[in-house]
C-alpha positions in Angstrom: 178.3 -7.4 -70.7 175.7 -9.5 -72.2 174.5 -13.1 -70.4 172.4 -16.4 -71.9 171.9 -17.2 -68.1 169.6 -14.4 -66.1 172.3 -12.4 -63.6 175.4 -14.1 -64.4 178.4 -13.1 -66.5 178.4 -14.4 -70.1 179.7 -18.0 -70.1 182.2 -20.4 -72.2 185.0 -19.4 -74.6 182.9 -18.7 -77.7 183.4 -20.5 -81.0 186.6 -23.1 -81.2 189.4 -20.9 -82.1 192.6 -23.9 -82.6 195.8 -24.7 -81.0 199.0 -22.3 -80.5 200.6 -20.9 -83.0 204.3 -21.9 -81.7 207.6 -23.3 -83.5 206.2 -27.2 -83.4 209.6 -28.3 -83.1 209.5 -26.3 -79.3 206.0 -27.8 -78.6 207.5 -31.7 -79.2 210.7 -29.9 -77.0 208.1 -29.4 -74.5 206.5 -32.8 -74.0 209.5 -34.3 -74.3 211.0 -32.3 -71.3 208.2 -32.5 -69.4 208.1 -36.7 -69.8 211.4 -36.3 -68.6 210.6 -34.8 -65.8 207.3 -37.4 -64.5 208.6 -39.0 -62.4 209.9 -36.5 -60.2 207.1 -34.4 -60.5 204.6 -37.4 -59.4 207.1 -37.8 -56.5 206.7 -34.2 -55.6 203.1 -33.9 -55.4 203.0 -37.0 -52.8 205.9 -35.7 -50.9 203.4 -32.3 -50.4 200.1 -34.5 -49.9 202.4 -36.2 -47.2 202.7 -33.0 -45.7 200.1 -30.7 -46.0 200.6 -27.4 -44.4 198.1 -25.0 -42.8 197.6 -21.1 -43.8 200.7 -19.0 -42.6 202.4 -22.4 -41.7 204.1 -23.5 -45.0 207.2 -23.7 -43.6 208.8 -27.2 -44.9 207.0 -26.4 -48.3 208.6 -23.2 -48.5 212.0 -24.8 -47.8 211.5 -27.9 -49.9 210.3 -25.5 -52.9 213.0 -23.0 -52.3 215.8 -26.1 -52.2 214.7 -27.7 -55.1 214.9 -24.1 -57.5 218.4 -22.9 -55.8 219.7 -26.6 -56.9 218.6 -25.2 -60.5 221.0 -22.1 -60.0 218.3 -20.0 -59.5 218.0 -17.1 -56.2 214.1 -17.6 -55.2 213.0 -15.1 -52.9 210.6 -16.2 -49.4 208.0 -13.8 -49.0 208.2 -11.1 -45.6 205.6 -12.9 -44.6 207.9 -16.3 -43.6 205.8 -18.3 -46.2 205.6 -18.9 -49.9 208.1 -17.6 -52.1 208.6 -16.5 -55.8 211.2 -17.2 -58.4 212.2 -15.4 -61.2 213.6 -16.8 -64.5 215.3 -15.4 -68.0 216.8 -11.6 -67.7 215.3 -9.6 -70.4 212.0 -9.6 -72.3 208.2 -9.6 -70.9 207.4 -11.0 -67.6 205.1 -13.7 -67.1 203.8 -15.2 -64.4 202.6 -18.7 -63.1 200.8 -19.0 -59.8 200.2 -21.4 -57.4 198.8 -21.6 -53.9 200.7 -23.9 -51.0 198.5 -24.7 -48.2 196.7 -27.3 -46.8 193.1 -27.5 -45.4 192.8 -27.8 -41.3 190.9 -31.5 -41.5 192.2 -35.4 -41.6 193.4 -37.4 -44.6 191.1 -40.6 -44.4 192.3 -42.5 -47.5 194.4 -45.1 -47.7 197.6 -44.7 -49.8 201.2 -44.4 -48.6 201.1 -40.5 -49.4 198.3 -40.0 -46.8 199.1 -37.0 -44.7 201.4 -37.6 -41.7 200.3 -34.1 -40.3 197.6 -34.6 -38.1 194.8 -32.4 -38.8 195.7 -31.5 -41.8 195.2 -32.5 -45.5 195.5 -31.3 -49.5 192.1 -31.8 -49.7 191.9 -29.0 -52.1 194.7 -29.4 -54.9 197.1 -27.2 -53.8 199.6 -29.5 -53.9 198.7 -30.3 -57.3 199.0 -26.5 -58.5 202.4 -26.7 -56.9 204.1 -29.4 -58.4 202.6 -27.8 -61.9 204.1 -24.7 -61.5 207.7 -26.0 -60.4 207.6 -28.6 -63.6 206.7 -25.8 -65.6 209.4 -23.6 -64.3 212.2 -26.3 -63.9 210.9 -26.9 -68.3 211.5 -22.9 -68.8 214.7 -22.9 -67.0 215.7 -25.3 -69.6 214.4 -23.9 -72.1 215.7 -20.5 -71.0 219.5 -21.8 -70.9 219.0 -23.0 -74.6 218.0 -19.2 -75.6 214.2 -20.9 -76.5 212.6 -18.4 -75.3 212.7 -14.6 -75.5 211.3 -13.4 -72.3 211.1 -13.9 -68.5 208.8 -16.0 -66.2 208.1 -15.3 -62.5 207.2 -18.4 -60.5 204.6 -17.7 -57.3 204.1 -20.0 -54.5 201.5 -17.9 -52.6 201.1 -18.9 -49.0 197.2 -18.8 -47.2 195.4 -19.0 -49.9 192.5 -20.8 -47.8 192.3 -17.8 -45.3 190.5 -14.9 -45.9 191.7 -12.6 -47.4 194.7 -14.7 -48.6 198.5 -14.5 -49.2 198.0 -13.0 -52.8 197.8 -9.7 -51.1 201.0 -10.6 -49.3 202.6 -11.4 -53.0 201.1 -8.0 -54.2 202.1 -5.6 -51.5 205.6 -7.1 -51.7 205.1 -5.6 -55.8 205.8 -9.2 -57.1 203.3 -7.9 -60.1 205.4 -5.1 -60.8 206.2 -5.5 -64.6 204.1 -8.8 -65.2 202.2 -8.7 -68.4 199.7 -12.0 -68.2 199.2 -14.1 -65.3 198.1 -18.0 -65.4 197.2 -20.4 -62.8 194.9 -23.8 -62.8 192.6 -25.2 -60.3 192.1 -28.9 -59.4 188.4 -30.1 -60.8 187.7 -33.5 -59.9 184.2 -33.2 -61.8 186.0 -33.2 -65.2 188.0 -35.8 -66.8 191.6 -35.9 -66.6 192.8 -34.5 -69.6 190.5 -32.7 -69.8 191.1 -28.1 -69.4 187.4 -25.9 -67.8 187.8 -22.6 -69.2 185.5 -19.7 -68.9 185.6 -15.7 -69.9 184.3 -13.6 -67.3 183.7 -14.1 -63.8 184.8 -17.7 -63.0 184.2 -17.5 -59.5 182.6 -14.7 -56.9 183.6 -12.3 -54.7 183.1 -13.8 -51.0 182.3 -11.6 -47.9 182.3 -12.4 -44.4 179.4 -11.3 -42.1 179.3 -11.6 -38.6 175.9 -10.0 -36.8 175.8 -10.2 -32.9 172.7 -9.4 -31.0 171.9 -8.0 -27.8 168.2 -8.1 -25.7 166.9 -7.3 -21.8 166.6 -11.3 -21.9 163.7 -13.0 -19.8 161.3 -15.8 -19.0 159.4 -17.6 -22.2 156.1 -17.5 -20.1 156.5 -13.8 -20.5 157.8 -12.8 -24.1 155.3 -9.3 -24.5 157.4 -7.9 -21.5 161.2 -8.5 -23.0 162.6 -8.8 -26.6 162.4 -12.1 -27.9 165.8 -12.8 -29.5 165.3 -15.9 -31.0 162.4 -14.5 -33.1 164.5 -11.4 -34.2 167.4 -14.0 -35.2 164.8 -15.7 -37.0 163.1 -13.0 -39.1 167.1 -11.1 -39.4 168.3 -14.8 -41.3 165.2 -15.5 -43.2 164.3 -11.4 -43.9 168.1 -10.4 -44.6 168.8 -11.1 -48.3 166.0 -9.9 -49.8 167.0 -6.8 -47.9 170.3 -6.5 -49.4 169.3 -7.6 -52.6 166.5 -5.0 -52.8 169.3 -2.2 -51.1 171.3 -3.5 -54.2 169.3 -2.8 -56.8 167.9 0.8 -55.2 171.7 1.4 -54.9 173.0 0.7 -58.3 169.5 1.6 -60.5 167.5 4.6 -61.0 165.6 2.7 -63.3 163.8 0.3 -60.6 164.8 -3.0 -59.6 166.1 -5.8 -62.1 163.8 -8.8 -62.8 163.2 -11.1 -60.6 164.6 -13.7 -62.5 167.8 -11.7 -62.7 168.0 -10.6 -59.0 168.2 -14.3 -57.8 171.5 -14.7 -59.4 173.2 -11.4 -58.5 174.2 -12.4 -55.5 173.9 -14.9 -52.5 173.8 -14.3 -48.6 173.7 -17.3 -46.5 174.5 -17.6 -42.8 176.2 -20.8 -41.5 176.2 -19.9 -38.2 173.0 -19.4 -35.5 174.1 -18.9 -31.9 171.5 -18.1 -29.5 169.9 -19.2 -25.7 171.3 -22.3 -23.3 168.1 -23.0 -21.3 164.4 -23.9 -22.7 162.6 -21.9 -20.3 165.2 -18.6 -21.2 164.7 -16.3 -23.6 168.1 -15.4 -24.4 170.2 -12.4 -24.0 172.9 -12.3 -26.7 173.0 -14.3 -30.2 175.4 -14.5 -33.1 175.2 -15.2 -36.4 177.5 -15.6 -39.3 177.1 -15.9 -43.0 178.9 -15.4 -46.6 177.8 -12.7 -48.8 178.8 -13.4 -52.5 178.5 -12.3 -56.1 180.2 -12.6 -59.5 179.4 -9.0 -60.2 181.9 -5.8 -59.1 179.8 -3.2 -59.3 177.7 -5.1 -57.1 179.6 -6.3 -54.5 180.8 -2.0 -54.3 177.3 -1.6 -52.8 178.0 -4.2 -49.9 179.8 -1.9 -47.1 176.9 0.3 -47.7 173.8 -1.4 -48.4 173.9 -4.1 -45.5 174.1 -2.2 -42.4 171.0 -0.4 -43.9 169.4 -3.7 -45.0 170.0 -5.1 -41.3 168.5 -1.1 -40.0 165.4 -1.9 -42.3 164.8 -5.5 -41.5 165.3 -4.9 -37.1 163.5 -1.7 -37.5 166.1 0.5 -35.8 168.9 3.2 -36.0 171.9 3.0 -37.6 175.6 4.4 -36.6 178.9 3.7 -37.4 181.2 2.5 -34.9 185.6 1.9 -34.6 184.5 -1.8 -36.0 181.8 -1.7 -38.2 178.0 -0.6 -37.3 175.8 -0.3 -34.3 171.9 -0.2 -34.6 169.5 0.2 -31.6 165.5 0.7 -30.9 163.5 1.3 -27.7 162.5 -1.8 -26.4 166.2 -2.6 -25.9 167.6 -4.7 -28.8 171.0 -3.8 -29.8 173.3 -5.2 -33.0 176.6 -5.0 -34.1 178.1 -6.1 -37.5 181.0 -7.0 -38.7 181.3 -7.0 -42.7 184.4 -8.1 -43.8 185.9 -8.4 -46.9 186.9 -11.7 -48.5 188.1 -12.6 -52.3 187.2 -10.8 -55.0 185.7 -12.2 -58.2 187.9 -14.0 -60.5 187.4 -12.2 -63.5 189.3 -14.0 -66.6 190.6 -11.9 -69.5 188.6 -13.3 -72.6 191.8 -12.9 -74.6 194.0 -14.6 -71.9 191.6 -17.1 -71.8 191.7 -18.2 -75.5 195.1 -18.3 -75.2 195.0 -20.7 -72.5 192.2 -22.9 -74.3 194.6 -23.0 -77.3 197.3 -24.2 -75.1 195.1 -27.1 -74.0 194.0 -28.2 -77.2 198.2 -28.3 -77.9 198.5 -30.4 -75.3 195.2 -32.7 -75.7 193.6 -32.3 -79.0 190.6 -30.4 -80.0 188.7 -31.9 -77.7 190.7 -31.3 -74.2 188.7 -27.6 -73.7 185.2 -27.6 -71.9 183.3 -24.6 -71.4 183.3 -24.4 -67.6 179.9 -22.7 -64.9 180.2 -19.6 -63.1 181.2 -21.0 -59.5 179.9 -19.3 -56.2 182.6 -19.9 -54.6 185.9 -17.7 -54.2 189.8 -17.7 -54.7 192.5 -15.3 -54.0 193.4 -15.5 -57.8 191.1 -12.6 -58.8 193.4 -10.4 -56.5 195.5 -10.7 -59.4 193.5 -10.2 -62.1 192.4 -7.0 -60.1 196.2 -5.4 -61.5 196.9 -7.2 -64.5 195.3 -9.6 -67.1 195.2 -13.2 -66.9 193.6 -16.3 -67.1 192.6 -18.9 -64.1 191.3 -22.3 -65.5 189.8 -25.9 -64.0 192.0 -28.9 -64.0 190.2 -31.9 -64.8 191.6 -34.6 -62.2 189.0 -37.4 -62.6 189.7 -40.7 -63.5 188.9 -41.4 -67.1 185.7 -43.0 -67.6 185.3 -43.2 -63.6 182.1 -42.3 -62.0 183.5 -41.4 -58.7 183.1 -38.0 -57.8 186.2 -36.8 -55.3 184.8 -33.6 -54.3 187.3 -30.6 -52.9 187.8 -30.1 -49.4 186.7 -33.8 -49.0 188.8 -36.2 -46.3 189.3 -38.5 -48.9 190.2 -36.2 -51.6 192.4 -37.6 -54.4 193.4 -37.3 -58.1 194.6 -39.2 -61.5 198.2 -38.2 -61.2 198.6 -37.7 -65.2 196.7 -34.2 -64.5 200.3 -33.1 -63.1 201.8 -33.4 -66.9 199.1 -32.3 -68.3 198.7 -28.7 -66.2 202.4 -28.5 -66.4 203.0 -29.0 -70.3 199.4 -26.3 -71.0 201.4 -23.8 -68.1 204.8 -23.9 -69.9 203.1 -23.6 -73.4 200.6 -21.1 -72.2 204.1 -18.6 -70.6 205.8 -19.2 -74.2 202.8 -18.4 -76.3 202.2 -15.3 -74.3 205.5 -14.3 -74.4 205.7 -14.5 -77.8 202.5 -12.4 -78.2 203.5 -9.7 -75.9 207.1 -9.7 -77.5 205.6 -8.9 -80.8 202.9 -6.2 -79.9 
């Protein structure tokens, strides 16, 4: 894999490759069904926004989303879990699949519009309910199109529940072996940075994988008049947050490189630890006893985030200077003077990791929907989404929904109180979803 940017996975799509090569008679067939079908999709998504759900607590979107496909004709199946559910359309041919994720964020809805959540405490602050109402339109347009024999294959619709909690329902979906026989799966992510109408696309690792890391500490405790004679915690907290990622970074590149470490250049992008969390001492005159501290380990890379369950309980040995054993919950490390640490490393998301061909197929799909210039090359995001569980199994394609106002300068950010969109980006995800399934059907059909 080779990279313009030191560290990170080669970005953009690559030179302009077109539009889909599809019947254009079934393209217009598609806009027109999916115009048909604005105004109930519009009144969807504020229906969700107006009830935003929490992880594992999707219980009236479950039952509004499994309603509205049975009224269709169709036998949608609720996961074991009690949440999210997926639907399966056609009888024969390959198996597609469009994802979304259900849940809401635990925070208020501040704006003012009559779709503001009525749930207190919770709010679609991140899109979901966006990615929702895309993927019904789209399947409610393939059912159609399915009962006119238009399309020679099969789509499987998935409504993953707890996609905000780590490590996320897509596991749920995948242990339940809702992947079995899919061929290509497809999603899309709200964006409000881009312009509506507007499709971020990107081969390679679109987001990272994200780690959880929880560190407790343990000390004889004392008086601050007397630090020599006790361990001073708050120091060791201090050096462990400031000392720790250059630690695992060098454990990283020892770990993965007989060759010596990567540039330094290189080594700053590899990956990211950063604690969010610093819990120590009550009193000013105390040095404490017990701290905690918590942080997000993250990279774009695989082989890199391998090395993790191994390289930071050594990294944390290195940096407190002491030994190192495993324990029924992660590691233990002790020295003389009476310092004690525990760590919990658990495993978050993996990297989203888009197919390159997947992805061209997808960017072809936009510029069907919104000319040659609907595609934008999209960055490499830190963060993390249970989507690359998928693409862990089977090939696919995970893209950024622009949802910003045309020509606005107002910047919506995700998981803000106040988060909203440009409602056309509902059409527009659906119609490049529905077009994306048929194209790929077609190409897998004919392989």
């Amino acid at each position: 894999m080779t990279s313009t940017v030191a560290g990170l996975p080669a970005p953009g799509l690559g030179p302009e490759d077109g539009e889909l090569d599809l019947d254009p008679d079934l393209v217009q067939t598609v806009h027109r069904l999916v115009e048909h079908r604005a105004g109930e999709l519009v009144y969807m998504r504020r229906w969700l926004h107006a009830r935003p759900e929490v992880s594992r607590a999707e219980h009236q979107t479950t039952a509004a989303l499994r309603e509205r496909l049975e009224v269709e004709g169709l036998a949608p199946k609720v996961l074991d879990v009690g949440t999210g559910l997926v639907c399966d359309l056609g009888y024969e041919g390959p198996l597609v699949a469009l994802r979304a994720d259900i849940d809401a964020l635990a925070m208020q809805d501040v704006k003012e519009v009559p779709y503001r959540s009525m749930n207190h405490g919770a709010c679609h602050a991140c899109g979901h309910d966006v990615h929702t109402t895309a993927v019904l339109g789209a399947g409610l347009v393939l059912r159609e199109l399915i009962t006119a024999g238009r399309v020679a294959g099969r789509v499987r619709l998935i409504f993953e529940p707890s996609e905000e909690a780590m490590p996320g329902g897509a596991l749920d979906v995948i242990a339940e072996g809702w992947l079995k026989d899919v061929t290509g799966i497809f999603g899309v992510h709200c964006d409000p940075k881009l312009d509506v109408g507007h499709l971020g696309c990107r081969m390679g690792a679109l987001t990272s994988a994200s780690d959880y890391l929880g560190i407790s500490l343990q000390g004889p405790g004392g008086h601050t008049a007397r630090p020599e004679l006790t361990v001073n915690l708050v120091d060791v907290v201090a050096q462990l947050v400031r000392e720790l990622p250059g630690a695992v970074q060098a454990g990283v590149d020892a770990h993965r490189s007989p060759f010596g470490p990567a540039p330094a250049a290189e080594r700053l992008a590899e990956l990211r630890l950063v604690f969010g969390t610093v819990h120590t001492g009550s009193a000013a005159n105390v040095i404490p006893a017990e701290a905690m501290v918590e942080g997000s380990l993250r990279t774009p890379w695989p082989d890199v985030s391998e090395t993790f369950a191994t390289v930071v309980p050594r990294a944390i040995a290195s940096v407190l200077r002491t030994d190192l054993r495993p324990d029924a919950d992660g590691f233990v490390g002790e020295r003389a003077d009476g310092l004690r640490w525990h760590l919990r490393h658990r495993r978050g998301v993996t990297a989203v990791l888009n197919d390159p061909e997947a992805t061209r197929l997808v960017a072809r799909a936009a510029r069907t929907v919104g000319g040659t210039d609907a595609v934008r090359d999209t960055p490499h995001s830190w963060g993390g989404d249970t989507f690359g569980w998928y693409l862990d199994h089977v090939p696919g394609c995970y893209a950024r929904l622009g949802t910003r106002r045309a020509g606005s300068d107002e910047l919506l950010d995700l998981h803000r109180p106040d988060f909203d969109i440009d409602e056309s980006a509902i059409l527009f995800a659906t119609r490049i979803l529905v077009l994306t399934a048929l194209a790929w059907i077609e190409r897998e059909s004919a392989r």
